[in-house]
Structures are given as structure tokens and as C-alpha cells.
N, CA, C and O atoms as CSV, one atom per row, in Angstrom:
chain,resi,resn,atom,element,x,y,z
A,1,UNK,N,N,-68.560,-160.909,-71.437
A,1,UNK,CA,C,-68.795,-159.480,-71.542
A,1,UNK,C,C,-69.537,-159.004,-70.289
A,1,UNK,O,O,-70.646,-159.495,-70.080
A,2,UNK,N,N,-68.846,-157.743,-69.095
A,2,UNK,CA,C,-69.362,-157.413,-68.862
A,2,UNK,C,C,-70.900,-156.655,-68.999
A,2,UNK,O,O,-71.024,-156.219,-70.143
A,3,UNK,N,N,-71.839,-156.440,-68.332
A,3,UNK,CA,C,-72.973,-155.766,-68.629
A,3,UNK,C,C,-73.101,-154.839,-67.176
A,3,UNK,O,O,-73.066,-155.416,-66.089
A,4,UNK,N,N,-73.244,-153.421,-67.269
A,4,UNK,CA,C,-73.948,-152.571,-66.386
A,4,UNK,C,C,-74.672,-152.452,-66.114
A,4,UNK,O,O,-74.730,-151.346,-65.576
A,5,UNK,N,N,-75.845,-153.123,-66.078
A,5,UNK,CA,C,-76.748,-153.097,-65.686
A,5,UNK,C,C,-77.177,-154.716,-65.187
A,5,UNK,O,O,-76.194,-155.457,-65.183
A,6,UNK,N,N,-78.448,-155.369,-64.779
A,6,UNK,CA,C,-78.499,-156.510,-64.266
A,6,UNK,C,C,-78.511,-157.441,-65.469
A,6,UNK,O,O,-78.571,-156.982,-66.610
A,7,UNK,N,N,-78.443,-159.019,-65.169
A,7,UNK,CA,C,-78.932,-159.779,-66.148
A,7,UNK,C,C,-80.000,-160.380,-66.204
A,7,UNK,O,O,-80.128,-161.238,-67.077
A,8,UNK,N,N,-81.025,-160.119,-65.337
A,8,UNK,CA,C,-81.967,-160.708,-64.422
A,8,UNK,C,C,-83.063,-159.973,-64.002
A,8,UNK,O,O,-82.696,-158.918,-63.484
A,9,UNK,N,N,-84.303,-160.120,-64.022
A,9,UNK,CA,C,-85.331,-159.702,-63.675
A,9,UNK,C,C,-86.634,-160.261,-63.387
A,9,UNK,O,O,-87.339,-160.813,-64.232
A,10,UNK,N,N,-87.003,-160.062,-61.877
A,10,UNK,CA,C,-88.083,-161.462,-61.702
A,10,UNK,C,C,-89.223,-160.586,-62.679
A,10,UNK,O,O,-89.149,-159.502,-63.258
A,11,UNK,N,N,-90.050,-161.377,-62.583
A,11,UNK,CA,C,-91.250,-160.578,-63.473
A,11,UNK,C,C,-92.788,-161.806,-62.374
A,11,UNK,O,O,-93.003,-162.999,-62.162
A,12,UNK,N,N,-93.433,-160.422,-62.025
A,12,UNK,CA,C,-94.626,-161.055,-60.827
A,12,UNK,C,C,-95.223,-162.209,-61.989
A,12,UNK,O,O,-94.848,-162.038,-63.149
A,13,UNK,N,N,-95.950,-163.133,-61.754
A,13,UNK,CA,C,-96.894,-163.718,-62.049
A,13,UNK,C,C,-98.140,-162.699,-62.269
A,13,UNK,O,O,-98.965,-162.874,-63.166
A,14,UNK,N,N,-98.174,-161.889,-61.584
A,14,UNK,CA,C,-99.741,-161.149,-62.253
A,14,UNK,C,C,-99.268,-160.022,-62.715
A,14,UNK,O,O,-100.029,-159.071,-62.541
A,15,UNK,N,N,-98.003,-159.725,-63.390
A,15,UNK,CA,C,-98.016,-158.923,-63.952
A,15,UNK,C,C,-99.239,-158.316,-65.334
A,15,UNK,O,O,-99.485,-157.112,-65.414
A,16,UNK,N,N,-99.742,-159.107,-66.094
A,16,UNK,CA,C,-100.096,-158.932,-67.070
A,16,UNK,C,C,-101.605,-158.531,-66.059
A,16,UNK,O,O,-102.529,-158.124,-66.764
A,17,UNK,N,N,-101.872,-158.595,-64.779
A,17,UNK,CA,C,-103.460,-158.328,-64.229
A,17,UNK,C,C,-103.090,-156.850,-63.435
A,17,UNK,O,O,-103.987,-156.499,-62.668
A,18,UNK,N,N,-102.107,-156.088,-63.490
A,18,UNK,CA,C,-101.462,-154.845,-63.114
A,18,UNK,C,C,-102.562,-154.488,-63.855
A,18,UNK,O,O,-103.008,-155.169,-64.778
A,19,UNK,N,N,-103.095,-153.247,-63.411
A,19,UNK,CA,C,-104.291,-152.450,-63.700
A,19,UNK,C,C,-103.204,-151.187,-64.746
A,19,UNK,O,O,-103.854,-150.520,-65.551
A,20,UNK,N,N,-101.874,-150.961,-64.699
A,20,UNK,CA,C,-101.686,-150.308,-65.726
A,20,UNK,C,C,-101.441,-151.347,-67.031
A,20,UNK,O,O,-102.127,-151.590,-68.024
A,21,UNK,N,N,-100.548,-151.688,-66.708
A,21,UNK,CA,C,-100.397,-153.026,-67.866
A,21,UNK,C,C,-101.633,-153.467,-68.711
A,21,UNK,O,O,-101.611,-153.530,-69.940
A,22,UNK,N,N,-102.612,-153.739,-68.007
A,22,UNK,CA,C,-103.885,-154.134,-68.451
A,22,UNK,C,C,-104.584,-153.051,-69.455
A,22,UNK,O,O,-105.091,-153.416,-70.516
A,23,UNK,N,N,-104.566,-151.742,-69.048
A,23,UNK,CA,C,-104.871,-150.562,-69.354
A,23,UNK,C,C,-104.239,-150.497,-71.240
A,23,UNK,O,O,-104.791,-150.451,-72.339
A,24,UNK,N,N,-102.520,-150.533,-70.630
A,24,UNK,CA,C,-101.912,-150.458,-71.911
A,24,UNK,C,C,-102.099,-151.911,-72.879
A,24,UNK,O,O,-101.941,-151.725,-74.085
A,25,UNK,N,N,-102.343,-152.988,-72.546
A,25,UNK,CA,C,-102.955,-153.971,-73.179
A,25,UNK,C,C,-104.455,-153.137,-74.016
A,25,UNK,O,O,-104.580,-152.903,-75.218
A,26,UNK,N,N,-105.226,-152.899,-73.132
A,26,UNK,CA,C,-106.530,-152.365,-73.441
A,26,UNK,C,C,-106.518,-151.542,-74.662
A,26,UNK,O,O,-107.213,-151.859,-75.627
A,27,UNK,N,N,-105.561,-150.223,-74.668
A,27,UNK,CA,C,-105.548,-149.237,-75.253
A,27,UNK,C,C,-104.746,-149.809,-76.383
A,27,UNK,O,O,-105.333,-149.773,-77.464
A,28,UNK,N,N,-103.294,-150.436,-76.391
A,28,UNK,CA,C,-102.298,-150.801,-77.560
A,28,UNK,C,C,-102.372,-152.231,-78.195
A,28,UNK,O,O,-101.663,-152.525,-79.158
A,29,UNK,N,N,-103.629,-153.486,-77.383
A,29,UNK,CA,C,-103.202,-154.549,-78.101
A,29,UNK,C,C,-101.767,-155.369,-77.571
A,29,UNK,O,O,-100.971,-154.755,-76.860
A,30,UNK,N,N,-101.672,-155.884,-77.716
A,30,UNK,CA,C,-100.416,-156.915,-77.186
A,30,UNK,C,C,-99.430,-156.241,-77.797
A,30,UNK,O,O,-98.294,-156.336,-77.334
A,31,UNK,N,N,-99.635,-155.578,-78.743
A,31,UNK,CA,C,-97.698,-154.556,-78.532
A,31,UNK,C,C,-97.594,-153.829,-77.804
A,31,UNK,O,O,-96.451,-153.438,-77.568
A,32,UNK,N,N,-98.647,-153.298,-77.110
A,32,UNK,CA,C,-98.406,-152.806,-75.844
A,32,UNK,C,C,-97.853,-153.310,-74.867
A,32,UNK,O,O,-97.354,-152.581,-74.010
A,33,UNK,N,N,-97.824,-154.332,-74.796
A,33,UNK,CA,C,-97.344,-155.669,-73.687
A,33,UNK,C,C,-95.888,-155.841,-74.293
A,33,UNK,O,O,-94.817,-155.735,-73.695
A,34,UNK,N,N,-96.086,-156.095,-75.460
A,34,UNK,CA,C,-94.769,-156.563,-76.149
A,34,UNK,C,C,-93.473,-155.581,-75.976
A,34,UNK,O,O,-92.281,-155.886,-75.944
A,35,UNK,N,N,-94.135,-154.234,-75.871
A,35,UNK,CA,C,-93.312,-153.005,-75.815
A,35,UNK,C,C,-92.409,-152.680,-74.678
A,35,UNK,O,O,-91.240,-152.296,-74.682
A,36,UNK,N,N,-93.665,-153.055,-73.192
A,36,UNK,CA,C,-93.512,-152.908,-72.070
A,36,UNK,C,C,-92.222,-154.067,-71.760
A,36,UNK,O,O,-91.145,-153.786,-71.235
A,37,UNK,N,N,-92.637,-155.366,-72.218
A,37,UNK,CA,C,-91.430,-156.296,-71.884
A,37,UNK,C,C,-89.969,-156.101,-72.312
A,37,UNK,O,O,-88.952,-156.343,-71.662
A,38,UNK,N,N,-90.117,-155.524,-73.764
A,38,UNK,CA,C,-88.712,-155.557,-74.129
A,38,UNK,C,C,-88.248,-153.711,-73.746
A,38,UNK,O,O,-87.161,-153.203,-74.021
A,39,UNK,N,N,-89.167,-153.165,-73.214
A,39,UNK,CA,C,-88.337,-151.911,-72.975
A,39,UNK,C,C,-88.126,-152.049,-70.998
A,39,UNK,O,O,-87.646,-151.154,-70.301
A,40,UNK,N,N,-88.562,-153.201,-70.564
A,40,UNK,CA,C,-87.720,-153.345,-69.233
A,40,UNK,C,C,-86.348,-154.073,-69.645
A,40,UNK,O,O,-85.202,-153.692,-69.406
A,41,UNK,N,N,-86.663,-154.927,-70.152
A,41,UNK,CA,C,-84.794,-155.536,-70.393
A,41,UNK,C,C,-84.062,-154.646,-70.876
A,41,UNK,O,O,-82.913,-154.657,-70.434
A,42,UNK,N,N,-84.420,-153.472,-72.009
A,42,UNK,CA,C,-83.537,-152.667,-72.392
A,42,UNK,C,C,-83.040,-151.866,-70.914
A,42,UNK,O,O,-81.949,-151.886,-70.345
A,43,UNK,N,N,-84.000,-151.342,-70.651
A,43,UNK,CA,C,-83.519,-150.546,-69.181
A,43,UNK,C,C,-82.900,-151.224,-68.424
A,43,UNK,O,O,-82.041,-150.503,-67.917
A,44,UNK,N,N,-82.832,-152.317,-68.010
A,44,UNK,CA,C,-82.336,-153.112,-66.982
A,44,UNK,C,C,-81.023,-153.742,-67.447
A,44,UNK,O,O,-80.047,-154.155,-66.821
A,45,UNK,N,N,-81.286,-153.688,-68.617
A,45,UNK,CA,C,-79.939,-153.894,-69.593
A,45,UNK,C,C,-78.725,-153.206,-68.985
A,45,UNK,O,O,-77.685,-153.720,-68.573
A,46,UNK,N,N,-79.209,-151.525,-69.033
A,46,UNK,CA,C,-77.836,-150.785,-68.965
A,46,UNK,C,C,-77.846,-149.653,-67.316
A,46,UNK,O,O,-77.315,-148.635,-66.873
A,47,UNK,N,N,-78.944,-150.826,-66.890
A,47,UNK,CA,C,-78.783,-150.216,-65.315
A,47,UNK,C,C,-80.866,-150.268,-65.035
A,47,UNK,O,O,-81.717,-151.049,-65.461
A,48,UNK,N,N,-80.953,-149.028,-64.139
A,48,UNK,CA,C,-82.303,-148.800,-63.887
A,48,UNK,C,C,-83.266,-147.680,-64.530
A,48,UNK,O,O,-84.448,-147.579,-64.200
A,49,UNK,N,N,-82.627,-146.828,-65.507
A,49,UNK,CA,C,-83.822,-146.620,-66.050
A,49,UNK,C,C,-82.869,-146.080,-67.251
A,49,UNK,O,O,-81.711,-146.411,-67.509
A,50,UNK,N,N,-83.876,-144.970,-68.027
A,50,UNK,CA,C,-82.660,-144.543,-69.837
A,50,UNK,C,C,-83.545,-143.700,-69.881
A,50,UNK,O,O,-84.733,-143.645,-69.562
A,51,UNK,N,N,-82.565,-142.826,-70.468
A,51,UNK,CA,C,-83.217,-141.582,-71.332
A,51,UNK,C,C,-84.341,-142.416,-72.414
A,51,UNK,O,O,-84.208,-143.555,-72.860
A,52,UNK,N,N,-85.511,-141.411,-72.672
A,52,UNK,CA,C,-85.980,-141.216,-73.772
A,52,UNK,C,C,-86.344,-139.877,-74.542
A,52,UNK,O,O,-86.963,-138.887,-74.153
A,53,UNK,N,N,-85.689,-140.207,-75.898
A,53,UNK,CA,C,-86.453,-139.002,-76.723
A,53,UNK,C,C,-86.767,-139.712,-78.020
A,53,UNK,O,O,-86.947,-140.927,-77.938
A,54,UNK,N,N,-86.875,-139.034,-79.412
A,54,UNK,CA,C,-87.001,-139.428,-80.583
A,54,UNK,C,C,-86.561,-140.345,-80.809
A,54,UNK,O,O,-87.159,-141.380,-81.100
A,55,UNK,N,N,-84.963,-140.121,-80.698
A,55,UNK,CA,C,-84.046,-140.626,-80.867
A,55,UNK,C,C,-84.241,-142.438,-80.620
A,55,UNK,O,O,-84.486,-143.321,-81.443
A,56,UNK,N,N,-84.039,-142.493,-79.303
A,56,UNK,CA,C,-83.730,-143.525,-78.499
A,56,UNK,C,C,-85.477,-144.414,-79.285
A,56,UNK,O,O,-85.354,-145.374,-80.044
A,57,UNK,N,N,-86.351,-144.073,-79.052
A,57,UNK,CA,C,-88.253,-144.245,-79.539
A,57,UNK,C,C,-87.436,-144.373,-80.943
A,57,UNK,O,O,-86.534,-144.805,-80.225
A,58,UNK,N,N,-86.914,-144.410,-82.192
A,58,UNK,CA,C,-86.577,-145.064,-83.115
A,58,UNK,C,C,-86.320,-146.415,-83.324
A,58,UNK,O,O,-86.850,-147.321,-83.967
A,59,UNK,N,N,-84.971,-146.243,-82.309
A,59,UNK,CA,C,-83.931,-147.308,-82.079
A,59,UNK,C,C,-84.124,-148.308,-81.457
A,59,UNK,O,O,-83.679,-149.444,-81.625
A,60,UNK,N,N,-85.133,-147.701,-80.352
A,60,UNK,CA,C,-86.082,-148.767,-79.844
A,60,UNK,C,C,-87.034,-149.753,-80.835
A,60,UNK,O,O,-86.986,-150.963,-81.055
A,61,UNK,N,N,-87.633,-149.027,-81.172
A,61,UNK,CA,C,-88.858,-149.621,-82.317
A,61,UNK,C,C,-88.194,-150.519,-83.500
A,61,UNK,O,O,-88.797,-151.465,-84.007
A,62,UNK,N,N,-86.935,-150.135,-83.870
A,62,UNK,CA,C,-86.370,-151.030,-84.982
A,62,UNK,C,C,-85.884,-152.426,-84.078
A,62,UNK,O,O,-86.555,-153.444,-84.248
A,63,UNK,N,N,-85.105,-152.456,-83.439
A,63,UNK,CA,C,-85.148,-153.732,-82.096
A,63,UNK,C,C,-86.524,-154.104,-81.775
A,63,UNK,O,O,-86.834,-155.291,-81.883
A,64,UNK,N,N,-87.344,-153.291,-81.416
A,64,UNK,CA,C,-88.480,-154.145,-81.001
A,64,UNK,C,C,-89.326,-155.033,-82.279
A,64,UNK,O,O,-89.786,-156.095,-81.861
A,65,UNK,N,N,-89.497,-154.857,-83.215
A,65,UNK,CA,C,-89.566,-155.901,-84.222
A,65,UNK,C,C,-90.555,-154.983,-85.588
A,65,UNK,O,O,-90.927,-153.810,-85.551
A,66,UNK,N,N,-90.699,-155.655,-86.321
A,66,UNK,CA,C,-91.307,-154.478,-87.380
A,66,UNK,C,C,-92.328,-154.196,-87.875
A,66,UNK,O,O,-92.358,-153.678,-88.991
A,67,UNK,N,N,-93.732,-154.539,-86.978
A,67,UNK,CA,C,-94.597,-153.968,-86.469
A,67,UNK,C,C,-94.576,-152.920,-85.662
A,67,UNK,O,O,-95.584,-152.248,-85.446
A,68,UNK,N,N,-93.400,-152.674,-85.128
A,68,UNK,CA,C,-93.673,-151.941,-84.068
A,68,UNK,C,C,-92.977,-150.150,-84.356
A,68,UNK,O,O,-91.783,-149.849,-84.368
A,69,UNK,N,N,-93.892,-149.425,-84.513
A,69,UNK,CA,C,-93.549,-147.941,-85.066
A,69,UNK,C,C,-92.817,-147.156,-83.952
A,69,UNK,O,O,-93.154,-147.583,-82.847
A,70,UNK,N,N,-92.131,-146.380,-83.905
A,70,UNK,CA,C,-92.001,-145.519,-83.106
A,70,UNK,C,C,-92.980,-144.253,-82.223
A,70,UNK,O,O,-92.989,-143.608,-81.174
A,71,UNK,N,N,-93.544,-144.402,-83.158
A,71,UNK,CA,C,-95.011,-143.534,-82.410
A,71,UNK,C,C,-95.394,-144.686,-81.428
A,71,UNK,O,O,-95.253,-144.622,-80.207
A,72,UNK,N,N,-95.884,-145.720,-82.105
A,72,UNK,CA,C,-96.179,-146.757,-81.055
A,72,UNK,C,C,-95.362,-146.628,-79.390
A,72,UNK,O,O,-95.622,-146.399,-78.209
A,73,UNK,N,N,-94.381,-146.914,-80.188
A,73,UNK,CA,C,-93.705,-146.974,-78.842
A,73,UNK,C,C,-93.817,-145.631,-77.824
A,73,UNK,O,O,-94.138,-145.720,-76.639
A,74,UNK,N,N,-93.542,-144.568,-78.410
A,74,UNK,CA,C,-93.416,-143.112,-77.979
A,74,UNK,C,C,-94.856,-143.316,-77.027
A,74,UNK,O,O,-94.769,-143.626,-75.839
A,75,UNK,N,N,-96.239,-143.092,-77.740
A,75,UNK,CA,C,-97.258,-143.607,-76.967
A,75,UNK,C,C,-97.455,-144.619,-76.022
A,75,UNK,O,O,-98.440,-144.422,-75.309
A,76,UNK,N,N,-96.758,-145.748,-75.771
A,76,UNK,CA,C,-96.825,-146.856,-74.871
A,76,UNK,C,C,-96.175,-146.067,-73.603
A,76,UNK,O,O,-96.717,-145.921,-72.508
A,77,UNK,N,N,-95.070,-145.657,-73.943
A,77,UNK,CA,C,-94.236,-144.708,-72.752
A,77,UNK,C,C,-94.565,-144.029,-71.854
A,77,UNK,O,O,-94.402,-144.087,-70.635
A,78,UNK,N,N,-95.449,-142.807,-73.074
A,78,UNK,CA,C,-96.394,-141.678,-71.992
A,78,UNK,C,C,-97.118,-142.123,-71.767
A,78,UNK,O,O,-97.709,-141.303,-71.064
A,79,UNK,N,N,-97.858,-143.204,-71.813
A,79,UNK,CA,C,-99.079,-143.985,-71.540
A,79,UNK,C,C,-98.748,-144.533,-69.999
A,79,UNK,O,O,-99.540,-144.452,-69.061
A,80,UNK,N,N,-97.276,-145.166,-69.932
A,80,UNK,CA,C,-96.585,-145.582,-69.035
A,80,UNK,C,C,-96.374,-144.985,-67.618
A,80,UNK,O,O,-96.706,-145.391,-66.504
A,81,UNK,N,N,-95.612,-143.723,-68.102
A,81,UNK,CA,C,-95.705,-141.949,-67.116
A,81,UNK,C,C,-96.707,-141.826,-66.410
A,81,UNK,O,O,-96.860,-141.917,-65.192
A,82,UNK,N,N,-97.606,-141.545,-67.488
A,82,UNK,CA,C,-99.033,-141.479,-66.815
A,82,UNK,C,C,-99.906,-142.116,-65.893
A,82,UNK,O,O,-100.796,-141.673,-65.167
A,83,UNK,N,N,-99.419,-143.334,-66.097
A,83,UNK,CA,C,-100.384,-144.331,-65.115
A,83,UNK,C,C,-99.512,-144.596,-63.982
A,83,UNK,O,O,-99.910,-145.309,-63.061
A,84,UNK,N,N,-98.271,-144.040,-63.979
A,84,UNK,CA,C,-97.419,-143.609,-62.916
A,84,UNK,C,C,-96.460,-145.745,-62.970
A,84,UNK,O,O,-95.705,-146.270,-62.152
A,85,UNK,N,N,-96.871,-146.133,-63.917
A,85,UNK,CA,C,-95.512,-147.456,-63.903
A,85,UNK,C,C,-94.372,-146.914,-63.473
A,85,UNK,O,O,-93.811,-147.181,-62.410
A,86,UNK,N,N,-93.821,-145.715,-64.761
A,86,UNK,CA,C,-92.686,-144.904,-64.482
A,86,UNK,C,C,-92.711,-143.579,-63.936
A,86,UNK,O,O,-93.661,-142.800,-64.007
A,87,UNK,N,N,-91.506,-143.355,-63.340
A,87,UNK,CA,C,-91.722,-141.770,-62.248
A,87,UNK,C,C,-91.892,-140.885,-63.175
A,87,UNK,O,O,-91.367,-140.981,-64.285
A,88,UNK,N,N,-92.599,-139.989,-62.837
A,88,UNK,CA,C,-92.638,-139.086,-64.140
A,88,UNK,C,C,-91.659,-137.827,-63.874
A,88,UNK,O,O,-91.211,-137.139,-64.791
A,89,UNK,N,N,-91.411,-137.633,-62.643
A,89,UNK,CA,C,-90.412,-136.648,-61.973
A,89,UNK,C,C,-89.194,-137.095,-62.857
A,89,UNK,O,O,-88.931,-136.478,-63.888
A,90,UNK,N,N,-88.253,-138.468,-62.331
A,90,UNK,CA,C,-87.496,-139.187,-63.078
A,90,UNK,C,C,-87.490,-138.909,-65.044
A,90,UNK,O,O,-86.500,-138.486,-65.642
A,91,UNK,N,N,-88.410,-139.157,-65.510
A,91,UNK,CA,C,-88.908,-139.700,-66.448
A,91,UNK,C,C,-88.551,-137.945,-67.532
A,91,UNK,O,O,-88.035,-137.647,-68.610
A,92,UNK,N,N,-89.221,-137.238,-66.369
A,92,UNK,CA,C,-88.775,-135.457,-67.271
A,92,UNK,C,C,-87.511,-134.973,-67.083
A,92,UNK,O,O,-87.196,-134.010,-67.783
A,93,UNK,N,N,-86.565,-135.482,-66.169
A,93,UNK,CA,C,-85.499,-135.142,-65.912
A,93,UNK,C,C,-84.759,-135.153,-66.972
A,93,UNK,O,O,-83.576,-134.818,-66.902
């Protein structure tokens, strides 16, 4: 099966000492972390970045495992924006 997007993604060694990462660790607990990991493979999944709205922050959260709420996630995101991980220009488009 093709895939559009990559299959592959290095991931730094200090990722988890990224001063946003750390932040969203700080603020969410390791589903914050947990969130961040599986919502880069999703993105990278189907190219370089994805819409988000409600919608997608559902669909996400039921894949991401069942601890994990959609608010949760919704919050990890803008949390994300904010600390500028993701473009936020991009990100409102």
C-alpha cells in the first residue's frame, strides 16, 4: 500500500529536553508526550501537516487510546501553536 505521506521519521535524542515538549510534559503529564508522538506520525502519515478541528480532535483521541479525551488532545495542540512547535500562521489557515 502506497502511503502519501513519509514512512519515517528521525526523532532527536533530546527531544523529550525541547523546552516546549518539556513544558507540555509539565502542564499534560505524559499524555502530553503521548499525544505529541502519535499526532506526528498521524501528520507525517498523510504528508506534512492536517487540518484540525473538532472533528479530526475526536478521531484523533479515539486512536490515541482511551485515556485520552478530546479536550485533551484539543489542549495539547493549542498548547503546541503556542509555544510555536507548530506554525500558527499554517496552523489557522
Amino acid at each position: 500500500m502506497l502511503s502519501k505521506g513519509i514512512r519515517y521519521f528521525p526523532l532527536d535524542v533530546d527531544f523529550f529536553n525541547d523546552d516546549k515538549i518539556e513544558y507540555v510534559c509539565a502542564r499534560f503529564d505524559e499524555k502530553g508526550e503521548l499525544i505529541v508522538i502519535k499526532l506526528l506520525c498521524s501528520i507525517y502519515r498523510d504528508g506534512y501537516y492536517t487540518s484540525w478541528d473538532e472533528d479530526k480532535a475526536i478521531i484523533f483521541a479515539k486512536r490515541a487510546g482511551k485515556n485520552i479525551s478530546h479536550s485533551l488532545a484539543n489542549d495539547v495542540v493549542y498548547e503546541l501553536v503556542k509555544r510555536g512547535f507548530f506554525d500558527k500562521g499554517i496552523f489557522d489557515s
